[in-house]
Every structure is written in structure tokens, then in C-alpha cells.
C-alpha positions as CSV (number, residue, x, y, z in Angstrom):
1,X,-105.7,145.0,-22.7
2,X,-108.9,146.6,-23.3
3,X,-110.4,145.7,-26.4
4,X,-112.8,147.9,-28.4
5,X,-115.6,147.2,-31.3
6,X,-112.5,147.3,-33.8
7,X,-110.9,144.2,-32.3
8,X,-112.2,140.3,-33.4
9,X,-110.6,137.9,-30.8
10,X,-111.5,134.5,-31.7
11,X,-110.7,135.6,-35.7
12,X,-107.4,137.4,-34.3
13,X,-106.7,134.2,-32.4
14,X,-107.2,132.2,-34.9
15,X,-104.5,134.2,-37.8
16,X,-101.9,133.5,-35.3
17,X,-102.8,130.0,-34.5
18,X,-102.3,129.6,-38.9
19,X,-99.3,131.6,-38.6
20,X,-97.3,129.0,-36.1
21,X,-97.7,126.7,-38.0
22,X,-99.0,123.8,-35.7
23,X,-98.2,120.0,-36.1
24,X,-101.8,118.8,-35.6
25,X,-102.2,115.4,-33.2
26,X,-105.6,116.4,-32.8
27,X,-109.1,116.2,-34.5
28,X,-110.0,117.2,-37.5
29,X,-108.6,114.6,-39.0
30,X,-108.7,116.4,-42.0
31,X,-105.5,118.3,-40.6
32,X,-105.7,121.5,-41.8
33,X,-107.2,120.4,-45.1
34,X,-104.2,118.0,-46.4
35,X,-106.3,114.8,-45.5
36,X,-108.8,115.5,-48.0
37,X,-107.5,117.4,-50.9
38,X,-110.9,117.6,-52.8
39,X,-112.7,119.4,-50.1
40,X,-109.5,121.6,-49.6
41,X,-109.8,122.5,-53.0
42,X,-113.7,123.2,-53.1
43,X,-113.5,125.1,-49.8
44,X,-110.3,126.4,-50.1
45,X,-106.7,126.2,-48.1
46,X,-107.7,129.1,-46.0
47,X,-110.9,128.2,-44.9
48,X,-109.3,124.4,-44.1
49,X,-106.1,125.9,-42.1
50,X,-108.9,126.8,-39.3
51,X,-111.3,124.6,-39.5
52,X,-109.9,123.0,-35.6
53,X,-110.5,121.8,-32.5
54,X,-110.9,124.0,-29.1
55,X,-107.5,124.5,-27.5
56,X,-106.0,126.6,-24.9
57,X,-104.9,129.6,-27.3
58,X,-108.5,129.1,-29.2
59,X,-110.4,128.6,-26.1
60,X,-113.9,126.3,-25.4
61,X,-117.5,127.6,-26.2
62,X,-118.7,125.5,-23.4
63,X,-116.5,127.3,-20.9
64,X,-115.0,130.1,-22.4
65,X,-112.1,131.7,-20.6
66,X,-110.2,134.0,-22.7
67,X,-111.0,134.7,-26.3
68,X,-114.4,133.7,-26.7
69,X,-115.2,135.1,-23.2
70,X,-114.5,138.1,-24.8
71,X,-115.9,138.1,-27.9
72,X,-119.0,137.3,-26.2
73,X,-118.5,140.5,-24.0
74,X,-118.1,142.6,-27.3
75,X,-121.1,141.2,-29.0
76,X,-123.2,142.2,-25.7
77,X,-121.7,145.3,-25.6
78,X,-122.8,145.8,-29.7
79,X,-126.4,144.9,-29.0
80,X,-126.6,146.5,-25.5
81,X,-127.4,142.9,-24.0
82,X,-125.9,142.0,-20.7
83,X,-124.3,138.9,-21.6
84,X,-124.3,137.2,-25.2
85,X,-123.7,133.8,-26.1
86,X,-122.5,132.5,-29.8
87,X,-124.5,129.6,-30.7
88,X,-123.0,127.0,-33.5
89,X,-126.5,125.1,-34.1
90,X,-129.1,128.2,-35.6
91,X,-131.3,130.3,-33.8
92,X,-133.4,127.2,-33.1
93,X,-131.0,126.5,-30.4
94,X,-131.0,129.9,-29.4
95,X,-135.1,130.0,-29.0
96,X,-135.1,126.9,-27.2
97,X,-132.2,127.5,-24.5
98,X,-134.4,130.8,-23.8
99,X,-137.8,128.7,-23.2
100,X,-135.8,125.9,-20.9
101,X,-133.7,128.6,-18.9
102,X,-137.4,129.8,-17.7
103,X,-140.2,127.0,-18.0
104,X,-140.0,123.8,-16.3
105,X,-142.3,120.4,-16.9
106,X,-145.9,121.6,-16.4
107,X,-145.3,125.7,-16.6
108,X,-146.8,127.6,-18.8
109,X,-145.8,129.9,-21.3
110,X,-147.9,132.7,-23.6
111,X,-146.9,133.0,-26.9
112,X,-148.3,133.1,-30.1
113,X,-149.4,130.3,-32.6
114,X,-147.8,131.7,-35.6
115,X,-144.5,131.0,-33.9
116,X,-141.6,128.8,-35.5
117,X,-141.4,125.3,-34.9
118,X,-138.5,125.5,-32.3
119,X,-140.3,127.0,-30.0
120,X,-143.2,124.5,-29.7
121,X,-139.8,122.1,-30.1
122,X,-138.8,123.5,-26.7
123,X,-141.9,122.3,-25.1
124,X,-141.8,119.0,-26.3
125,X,-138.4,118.5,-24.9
126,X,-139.0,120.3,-21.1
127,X,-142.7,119.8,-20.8
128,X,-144.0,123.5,-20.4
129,X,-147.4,124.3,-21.8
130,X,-148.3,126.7,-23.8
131,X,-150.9,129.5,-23.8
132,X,-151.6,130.6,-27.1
133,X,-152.3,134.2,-28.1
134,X,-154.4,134.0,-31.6
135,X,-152.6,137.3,-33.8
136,X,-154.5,139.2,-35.8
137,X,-154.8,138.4,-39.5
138,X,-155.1,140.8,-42.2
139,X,-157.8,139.5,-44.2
140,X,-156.2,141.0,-47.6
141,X,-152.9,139.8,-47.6
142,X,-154.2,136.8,-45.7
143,X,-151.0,136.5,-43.1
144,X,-150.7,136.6,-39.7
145,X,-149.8,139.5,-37.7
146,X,-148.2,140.5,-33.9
147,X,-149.5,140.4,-30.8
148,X,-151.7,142.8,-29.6
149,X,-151.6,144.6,-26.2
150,X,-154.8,143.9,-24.8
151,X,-154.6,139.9,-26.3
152,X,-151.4,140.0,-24.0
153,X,-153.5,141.6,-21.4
154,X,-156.0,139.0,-21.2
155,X,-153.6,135.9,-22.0
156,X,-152.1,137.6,-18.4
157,X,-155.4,137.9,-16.4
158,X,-156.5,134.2,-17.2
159,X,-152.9,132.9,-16.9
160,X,-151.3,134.6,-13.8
161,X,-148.9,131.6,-12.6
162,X,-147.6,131.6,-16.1
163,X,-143.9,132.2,-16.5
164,X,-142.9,134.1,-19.5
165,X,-144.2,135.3,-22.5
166,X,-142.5,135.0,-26.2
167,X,-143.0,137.4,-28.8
168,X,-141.6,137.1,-32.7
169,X,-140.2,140.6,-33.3
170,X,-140.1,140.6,-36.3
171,X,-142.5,138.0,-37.8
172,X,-141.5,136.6,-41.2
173,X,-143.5,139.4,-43.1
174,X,-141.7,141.8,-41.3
175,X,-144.4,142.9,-38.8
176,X,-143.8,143.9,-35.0
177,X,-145.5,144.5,-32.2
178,X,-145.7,146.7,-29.3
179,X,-142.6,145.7,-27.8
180,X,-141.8,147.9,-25.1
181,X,-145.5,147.7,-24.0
182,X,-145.6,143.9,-23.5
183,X,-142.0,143.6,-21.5
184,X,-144.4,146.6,-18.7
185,X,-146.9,144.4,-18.9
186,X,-145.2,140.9,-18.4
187,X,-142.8,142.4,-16.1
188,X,-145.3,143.9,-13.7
189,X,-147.2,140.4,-13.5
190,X,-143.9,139.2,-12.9
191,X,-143.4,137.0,-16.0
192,X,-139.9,137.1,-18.3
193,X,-140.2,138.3,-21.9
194,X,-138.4,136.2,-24.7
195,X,-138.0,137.7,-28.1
196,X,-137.7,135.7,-31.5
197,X,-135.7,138.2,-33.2
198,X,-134.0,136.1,-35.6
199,X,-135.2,138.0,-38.6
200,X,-133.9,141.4,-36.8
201,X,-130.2,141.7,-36.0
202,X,-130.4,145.3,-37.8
203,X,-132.7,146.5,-35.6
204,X,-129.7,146.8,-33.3
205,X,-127.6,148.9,-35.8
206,X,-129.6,150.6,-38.4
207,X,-131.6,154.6,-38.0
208,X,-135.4,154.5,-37.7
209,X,-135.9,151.0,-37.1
210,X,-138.2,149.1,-35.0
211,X,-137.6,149.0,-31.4
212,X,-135.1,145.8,-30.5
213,X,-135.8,143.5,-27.3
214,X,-132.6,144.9,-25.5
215,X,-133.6,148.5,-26.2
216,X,-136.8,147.9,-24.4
217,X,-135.4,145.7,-21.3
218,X,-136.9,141.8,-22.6
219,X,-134.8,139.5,-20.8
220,X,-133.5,137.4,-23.1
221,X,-133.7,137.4,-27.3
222,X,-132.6,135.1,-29.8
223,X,-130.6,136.8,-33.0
224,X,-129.8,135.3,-36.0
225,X,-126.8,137.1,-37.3
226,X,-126.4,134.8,-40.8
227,X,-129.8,136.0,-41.8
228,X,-129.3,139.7,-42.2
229,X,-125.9,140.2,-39.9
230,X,-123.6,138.5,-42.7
231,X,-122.4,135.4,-40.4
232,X,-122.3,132.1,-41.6
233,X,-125.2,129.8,-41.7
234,X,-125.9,128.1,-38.8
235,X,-124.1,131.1,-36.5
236,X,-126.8,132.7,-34.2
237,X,-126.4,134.9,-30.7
238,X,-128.4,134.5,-27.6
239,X,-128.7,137.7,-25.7
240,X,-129.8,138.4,-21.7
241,X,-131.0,141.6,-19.5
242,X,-129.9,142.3,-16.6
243,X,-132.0,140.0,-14.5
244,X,-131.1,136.5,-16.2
245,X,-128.3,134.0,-14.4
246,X,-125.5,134.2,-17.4
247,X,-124.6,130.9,-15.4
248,X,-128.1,129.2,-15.2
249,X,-128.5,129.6,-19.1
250,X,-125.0,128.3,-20.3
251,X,-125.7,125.1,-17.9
252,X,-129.0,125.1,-20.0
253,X,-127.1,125.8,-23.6
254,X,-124.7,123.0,-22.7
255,X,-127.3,119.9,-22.5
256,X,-127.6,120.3,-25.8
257,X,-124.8,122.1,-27.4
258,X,-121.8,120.5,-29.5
259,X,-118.5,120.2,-27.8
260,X,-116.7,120.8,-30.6
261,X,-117.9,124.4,-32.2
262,X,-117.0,125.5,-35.6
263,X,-114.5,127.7,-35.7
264,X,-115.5,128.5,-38.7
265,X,-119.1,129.5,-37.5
266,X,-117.1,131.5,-34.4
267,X,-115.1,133.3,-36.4
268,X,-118.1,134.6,-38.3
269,X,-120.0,135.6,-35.9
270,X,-117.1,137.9,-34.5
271,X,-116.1,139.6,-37.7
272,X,-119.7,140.3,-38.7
273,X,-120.1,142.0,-35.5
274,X,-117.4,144.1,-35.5
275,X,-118.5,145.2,-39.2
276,X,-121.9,145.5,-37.9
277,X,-120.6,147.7,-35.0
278,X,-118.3,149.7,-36.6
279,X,-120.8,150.0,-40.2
280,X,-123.9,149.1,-39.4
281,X,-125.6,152.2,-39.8
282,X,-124.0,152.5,-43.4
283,X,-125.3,149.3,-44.3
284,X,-128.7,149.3,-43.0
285,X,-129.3,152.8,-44.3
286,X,-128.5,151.2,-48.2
287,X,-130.6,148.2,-47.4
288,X,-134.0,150.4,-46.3
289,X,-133.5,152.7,-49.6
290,X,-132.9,149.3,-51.9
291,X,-136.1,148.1,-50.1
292,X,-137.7,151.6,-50.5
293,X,-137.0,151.6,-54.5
294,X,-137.7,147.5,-54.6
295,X,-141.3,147.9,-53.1
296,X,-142.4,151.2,-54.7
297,X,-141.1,149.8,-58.8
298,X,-143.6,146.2,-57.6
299,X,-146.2,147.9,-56.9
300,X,-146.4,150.3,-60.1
301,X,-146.3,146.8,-61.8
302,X,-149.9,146.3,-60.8
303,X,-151.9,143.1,-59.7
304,X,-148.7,142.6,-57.4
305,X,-148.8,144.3,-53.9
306,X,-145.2,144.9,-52.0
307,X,-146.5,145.7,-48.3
308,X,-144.4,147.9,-45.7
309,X,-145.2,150.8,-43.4
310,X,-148.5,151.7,-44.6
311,X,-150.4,149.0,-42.1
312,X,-149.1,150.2,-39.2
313,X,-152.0,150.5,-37.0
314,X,-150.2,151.2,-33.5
315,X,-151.6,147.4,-32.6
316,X,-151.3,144.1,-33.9
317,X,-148.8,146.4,-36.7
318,X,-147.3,148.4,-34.3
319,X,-144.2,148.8,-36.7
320,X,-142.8,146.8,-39.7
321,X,-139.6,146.1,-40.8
322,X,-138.3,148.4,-43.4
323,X,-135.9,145.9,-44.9
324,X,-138.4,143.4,-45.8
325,X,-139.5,142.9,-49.9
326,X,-142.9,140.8,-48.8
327,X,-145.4,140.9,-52.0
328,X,-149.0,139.3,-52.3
329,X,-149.6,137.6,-55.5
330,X,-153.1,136.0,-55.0
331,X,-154.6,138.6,-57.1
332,X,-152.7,137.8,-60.1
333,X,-154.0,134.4,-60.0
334,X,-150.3,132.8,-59.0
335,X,-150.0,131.5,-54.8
336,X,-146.6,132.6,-53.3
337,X,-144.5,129.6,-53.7
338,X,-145.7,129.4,-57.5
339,X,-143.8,132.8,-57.9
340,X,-141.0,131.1,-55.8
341,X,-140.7,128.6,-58.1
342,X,-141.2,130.2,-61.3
343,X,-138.2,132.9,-60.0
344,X,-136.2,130.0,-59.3
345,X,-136.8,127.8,-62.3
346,X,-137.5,130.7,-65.0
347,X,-135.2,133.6,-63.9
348,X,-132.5,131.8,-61.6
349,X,-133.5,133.9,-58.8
350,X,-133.7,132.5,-55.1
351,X,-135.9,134.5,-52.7
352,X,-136.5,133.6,-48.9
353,X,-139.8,131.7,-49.4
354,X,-143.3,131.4,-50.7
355,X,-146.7,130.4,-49.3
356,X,-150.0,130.0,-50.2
357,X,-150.6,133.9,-51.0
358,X,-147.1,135.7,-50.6
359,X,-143.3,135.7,-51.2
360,X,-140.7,137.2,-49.5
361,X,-137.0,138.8,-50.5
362,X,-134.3,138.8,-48.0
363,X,-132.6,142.3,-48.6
364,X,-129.4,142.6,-46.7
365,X,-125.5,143.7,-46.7
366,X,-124.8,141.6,-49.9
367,X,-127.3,143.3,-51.9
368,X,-126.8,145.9,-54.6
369,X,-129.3,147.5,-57.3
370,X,-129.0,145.0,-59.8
371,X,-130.5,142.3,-57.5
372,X,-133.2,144.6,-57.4
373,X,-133.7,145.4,-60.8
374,X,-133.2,142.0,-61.8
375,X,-136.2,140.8,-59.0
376,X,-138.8,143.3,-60.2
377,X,-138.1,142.9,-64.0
378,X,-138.7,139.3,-63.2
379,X,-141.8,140.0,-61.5
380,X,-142.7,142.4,-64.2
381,X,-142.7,139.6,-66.9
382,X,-144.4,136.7,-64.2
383,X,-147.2,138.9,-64.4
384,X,-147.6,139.4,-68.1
385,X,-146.8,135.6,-68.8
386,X,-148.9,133.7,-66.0
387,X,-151.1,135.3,-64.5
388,X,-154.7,133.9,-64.5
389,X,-158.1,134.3,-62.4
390,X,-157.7,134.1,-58.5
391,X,-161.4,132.6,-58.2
392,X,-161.2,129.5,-56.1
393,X,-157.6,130.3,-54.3
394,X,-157.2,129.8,-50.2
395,X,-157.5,133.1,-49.2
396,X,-155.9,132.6,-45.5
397,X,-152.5,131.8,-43.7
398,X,-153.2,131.3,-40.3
399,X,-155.8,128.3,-39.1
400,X,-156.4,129.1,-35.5
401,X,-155.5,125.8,-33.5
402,X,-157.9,123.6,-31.7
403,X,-155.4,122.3,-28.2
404,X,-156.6,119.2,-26.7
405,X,-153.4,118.7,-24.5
406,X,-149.8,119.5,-24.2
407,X,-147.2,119.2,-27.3
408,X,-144.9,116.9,-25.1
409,X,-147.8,114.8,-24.0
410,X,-149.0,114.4,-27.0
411,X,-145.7,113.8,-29.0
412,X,-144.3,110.9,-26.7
413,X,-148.3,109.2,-26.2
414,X,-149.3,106.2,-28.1
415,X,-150.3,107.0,-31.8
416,X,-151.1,105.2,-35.1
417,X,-150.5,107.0,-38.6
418,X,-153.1,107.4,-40.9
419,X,-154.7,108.4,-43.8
420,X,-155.1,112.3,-44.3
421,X,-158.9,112.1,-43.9
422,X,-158.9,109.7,-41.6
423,X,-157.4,111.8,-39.5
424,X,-160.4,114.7,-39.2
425,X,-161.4,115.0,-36.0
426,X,-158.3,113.3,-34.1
427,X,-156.1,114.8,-32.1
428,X,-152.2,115.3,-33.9
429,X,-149.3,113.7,-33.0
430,X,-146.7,115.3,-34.9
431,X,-146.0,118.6,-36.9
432,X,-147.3,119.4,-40.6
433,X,-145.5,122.5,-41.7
434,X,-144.6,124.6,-44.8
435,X,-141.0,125.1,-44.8
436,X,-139.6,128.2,-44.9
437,X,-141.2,129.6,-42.8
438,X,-142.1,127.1,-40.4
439,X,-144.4,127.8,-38.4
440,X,-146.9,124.6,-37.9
441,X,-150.1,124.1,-39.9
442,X,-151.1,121.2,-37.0
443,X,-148.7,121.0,-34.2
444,X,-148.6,118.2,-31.6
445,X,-151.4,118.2,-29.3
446,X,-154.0,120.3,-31.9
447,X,-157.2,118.6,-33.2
448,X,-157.3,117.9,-36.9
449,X,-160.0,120.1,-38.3
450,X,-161.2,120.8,-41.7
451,X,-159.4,123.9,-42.5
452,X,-156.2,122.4,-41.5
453,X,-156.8,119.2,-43.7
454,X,-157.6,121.7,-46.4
455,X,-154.8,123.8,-45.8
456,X,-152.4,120.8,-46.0
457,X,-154.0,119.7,-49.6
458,X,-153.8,122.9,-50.9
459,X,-149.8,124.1,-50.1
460,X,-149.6,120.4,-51.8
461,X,-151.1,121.2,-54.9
462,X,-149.6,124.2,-55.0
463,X,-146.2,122.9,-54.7
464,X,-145.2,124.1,-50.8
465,X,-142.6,121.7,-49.4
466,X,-144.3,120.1,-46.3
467,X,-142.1,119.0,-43.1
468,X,-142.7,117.5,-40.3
469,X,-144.8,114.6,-40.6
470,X,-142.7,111.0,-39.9
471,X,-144.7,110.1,-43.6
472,X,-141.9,112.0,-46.0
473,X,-144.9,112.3,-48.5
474,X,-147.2,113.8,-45.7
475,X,-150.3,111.4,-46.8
476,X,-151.0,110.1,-43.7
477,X,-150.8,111.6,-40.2
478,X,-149.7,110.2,-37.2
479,X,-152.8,110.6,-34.2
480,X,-153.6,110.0,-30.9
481,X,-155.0,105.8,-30.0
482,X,-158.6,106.3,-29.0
């Protein structure tokens, strides 16, 4: 039977599976929810019925046969991707699958430093080495932006034997870069192109969006679909051109991969695609006019800036993601994650994150005006009731990195902890982050300079919640032995 964009095989699969009624000698040994009524009663009988283990009728994400195999092929054929894979552990394991399927112990890889933490994860694990490509920063807003073609250009020329280059499209702002121009570029010097797309699944289904990485032939992009595709948390999809193995990267996927995916999770991923296929357009198109009315209401506010298309500079802002509610707040005296918390705490609203000098507001299928009205009346009265002089804030995101050696080399190397300020001047161990968005302050292998110790005392004060470090309390810093 030939299936179409309407069908959802592993959620099909999984009604009739509840619907015979199956005596259950198997794990969960929840069994269907009847071994632990609480939890049945908090997540509901529904949800607990198929909550199973992989089976013949249900198939097995590490070898998928039957319905997986083809809810796979109808999530490629949604995206325009040869081949897709669900992933069950976030797009972290989607990022890092893409890195090992192409760089070995030793290879290296261009990409840029403001990118998440899995990827530099991915080196630590298989060894690769990375060349970084600084982005530009926009001095105002004070945030990192893409890459731009003639960085790439050069990262290329000095760095001919390298592999593959990675490119965030989006970035957490929302900013992208020249796309199609890089995969020409890294394809003629005969290098692979790997897209972090895991803040842009509706790039793939909504009008006058930024280019995606299938659209322009990358070979191989990482998607989260529970960030703006409506799948569970945790649900991602890895996608591949034409000239990727399918074969190669599942043996890759598998070394670290549970045996026993969610069906849950599955099941998510297939019905948000088919709604995404069959509605995407619909959707998106209310999202971008939301966003629209969100950003231009902020920004009559005053002292409050809500940036979109207007920095588009055919560069390092080649395009910017119209879905995206990112707002500066350093000139009404407040950092980012100050308005984060003062949303949270004062107004019960939860946005995405905030930083040292912006916020941001996932906008997505689930949103409707009141949200909106509700977020910009909030902001409305933050800036009436607490806003004070800027003097003295940190004006910049991104600290451009100082690599002494390799992440892996210098993760698994001999190193004492620390004292912050001891620290100056050392070469890092471990990672210091804010998280969201994670992307590293120091990263392993990176000296420890001034404006990163600064940095790290600052999103402190302010509140930021640092990750990383083996110290919870990120007061002392694990560094290289002399």
C-alpha cells in the first residue's frame, strides 16, 4: 500500500496494537499503566496504554523494517531530505551523529564558536578538531551573528584537508546565513555541509521563509521538531542528501542510541509531521503575522528593541527568522535573563531564555493573540516599574576563544580545579555555559582570559544559570596541570 502525507504509521500501528488488547509479558513493567496507578492517573490511561516496548507489529528504531521504516520515508519525503531518521534523545544526538558520520580522531571541522554545546560534545567523544570561524557581532544588540561567505572562504583556503563544515541556521536570535552559498563553496573544496537547524523545522513548511539545508543540497541537518514542529520534548529528526550512506550513519546513531525508544516520542514525531505536511503553511503563516503584531506593539513601547528583518545585510544577516520574538533590554537598564525572571516570577510568563542583554519568545503552533498581548503588556509595565540606568552593564555576548589544543585532548588530560581567578591565564578543562542557549563561554581546550572570567561573574550576578563546570556552584574551574 502506498502511503501518502495523510497516513501516520507508527501512531496507526500503535491504535491497533491498544485495540487488541495485549496480555503484556514484556517491559514496561508498568503494563500499560495498571502497575503504577499514580502516574496513570497524572499522565493519563491513554498516554500509559502505549507507552511499550518494540515488537514485531511496532517495529525497532534501531533496525526499522516496517512501520518506522516508513514513517521515516514520509518525514524525508515532507522535508525533501533523502533519508530521515527519528531520534528519541534531542537534537543533541542528532548534531553529534552528523559530526561522527563525517570526522574521524584528528580531522578537522569548520564551524563556528557560537555553536551549541553538542557539537563541541561531538569532538570530545570522536577526537576531530575544530576550526573556528569567529561570526560577526552586532555591536548594538551585542549578540552574535552567521557566518559570513568570505570567513568561510578563508576558514577553506587555510584548512583544505578539512572535512565538513557546520553552520547554525538558524542561530538562537533567529539569524541565518548564506546558506546556499556555503554548501557551493564547501562542496567544490570537497568538504560536507552540516546544518544545526534545530530552531528551524518551519523553514520546511511555511511561505517566505529562510532557505532550509535540504532546499539548498547540505548533506545532512539536524531538526528539532518539539521546538516549533509540535513533537514531544526530546523528539528530534536527522536528515541526509543524496550523497550520505543512510547505512553508515544509522551504524553511527546506534553507538549511542537507546534500544528501547519511546513510543511515545515516535508517535509524536509522526503525527506532527503529517500536521506539518498537510497544514504547515496555515500555521506558519499565523505564527509570522503573531510575530509581526508581537515585534511591532514592543517596539512602540520604547527603551525595548524587538529585532527582525531590518538587519539583514546580505552577509553575516543574510536572512532572519520571521518567527522569532528576540528583544534587547540593556537600554532599559534590566540584562536579558532579569526580564526572564521578572516575566516568570511577576507575570507567570515562561519565554525561551535570557542573557546578559536580550530575551527571546518561542512563537509557534500553540500560540494565539492573547499570549501576545499578555507578553507585551507585561513588558509594557517591566519598563515602567524597573527600569534603571544601563551605565556599567556588559555590553557583549560573544568572547572570541583563545584554542591552545583540541576539546578531547584537553577534556580527558590531567587537570586540577581551581579558584575562578586562579584560573586566568590556564588553559580550560571543562565547559562554562549559560543555559539556554548553550553555547560555551570557555569550552575545553580555550585559555581562560579576562573577558571570559568577567563574563562568567557577570551572568552570575545577574542571575544566568551556569552549566557545565564539574563545581555545581561554578567557583572554581577545572585546568590543565602545568
Amino acid at each position: 500500500m502506498r502511503l501518502s502525507q495523510e497516513n501516520a504509521p507508527i501512531y496507526e500501528a500503535l491504535r491497533e496494537y491498544r485495540e487488541n488488547r495485549i496480555v503484556s509479558f514484556d517491559v514496561p513493567g508498568h503494563k500499560q499503566g495498571k502497575g503504577n496507578p499514580e502516574l496513570t492517573e497524572f499522565l493519563g490511561k491513554s498516554c500509559m496504554s502505549v507507552d511499550v516496548n518494540s515488537m514485531k507489529p511496532l517495529d525497532n528504531l534501531c533496525h526499522p523494517v516496517s512501520v518506522i521504516k516508513q514513517a521515516e520515508e514520509l518525514m524525508a519525503d515532507a522535508f525533501g531530505a533523502s533519508h530521515a531518521f527519528f531520534m528519541v534523545n534531542g537534537t543533541s544526538s542528532a548534531v553529534q551523529a552528523m559530526i561522527m558520520s563525517v570526522c574521524k580522531r584528528g580531522d578537522k571541522i569548520i564551524m563556528p564558536r557560537n555553536v551549541h554545546r553538542s557539537s563541541i560534545n561531538a569532538l570530545i567523544v570522536c577526537g576531530a578538531v575544530p576550526v573556528y570561524v569567529n561570526p560577526g557581532v552586532n555591536k548594538q544588540l551585542g549578540i552574535p551573528l552567521g557566518m559570513s561567505v568570505d570567513s568561510v572562504k578563508e576558514a577553506i583556503q587555510k584548512n583544505p584537508d578539512a572535512k565538513a563544515i557546520i553552520v547554525n541556521n538558524p542561530t538562537y536570535y533567529g539569524v541565518c546565513s548564506n546558506l546556499r552559498e556555503i554548501v557551493k563553496i564547501a562542496h567544490k573544496a570537497g568538504m560536507k555541509v552540516l546544518v544545526d537547524e534545530a530552531h528551524g523545522t518551519h523553514f520546511y513548511f511555511g511561505d517566505y521563509m529562510p532557505l532550509s539545508a535540504m532546499s539548498v543540497g547540505a548533506d545532512m541537518s539536524s531538526v528539532s521538531m518539539h521546538k516549533t514542529g509540535g513533537s514531544l520534548t526530546q523528539s528530534s529528526a536527522l536528515l541526509l542528501g543524496k550523497n550520505v550512506s543512510e547505512g553508515y550513519v544509522r551504524q553511527i546513531i546506534n553507538l549511542t542510541q537507546t534500544t528501547s525508544a519511546s513510543y511515545l516520542l515516535l508517535s509524536s514525531l509522526d503525527i506532527s509531521r503529517k500536521n506539518l505536511a498537510l497544514n504547515g503553511k496555515e500555521i506558519f503563516q499565523k505564527v509570522t503575522s503573531l510575530v509581526g503584531y508581537g515585534i511591532s506593539e514592543i517596539n512602540k513601547i520604547g527603551g525595548l528593541y524587538a529585532f527582525s528583518r531590518e538587519l539583514i545585510n546580505g552577509d553575516d544577516i543574510f536572512d532572519f527568522d520571521p518567527t522569532k520574538i528576540s528583544v534587547h533590554t540593556r537600554d532599559i537598564g534590566l540584562a536579558g535573563i532579569e526580564v526572564y525572571d521578572i516575566l516568570r516570577d511577576k507575570y507567570n510568563i515562561q519565554i525561551e531564555f535570557g542573557d546578559i542583554g536580550n530575551i527571546l519568545a518561542i512563537v509557534s503552533v500553540g500560540d494565539r493573540i492573547l499570549n501576545i498581548e499578555r507578553l507585551i503588556s507585561a513588558l509594557s509595565e517591566i519598563k515602567r516599574r524597573y527600569s534603571k540606568d544601563p551605565a556599567g552593564m556588559l555590553e557583549h555576548e560573544y568572547i572570541e576563544p583563545v584554542v591552545v589544543c583540541s576539546p578531547q585532548e584537553a577534556f580527558y588530560s590531567d587537570k586540577k580545579q581551581v579558584p575562578l581567578d586562579l584560573a586566568l591565564g590556564k588553559v580550560c578543562a571543562e565547559f562554562v555555559m549559560c543555559y539556554p542557549p548553550g553555547i560555551p563561554i570557555l569550552a575545553p581546550g580555550e585559555l581562560v582570559t579576562k573577558e571570559a572570567l568577567e563574563h562568567i561573574k557577570y551572568a552570575k550576578v545577574k542571575g544566568c544559570n551556569l552549566t557545565g563546570a564539574e563545581d555545581m556552584n561554578t567557583e572554581k574551574l577545572n585546568i590543565l596541570t602545568d
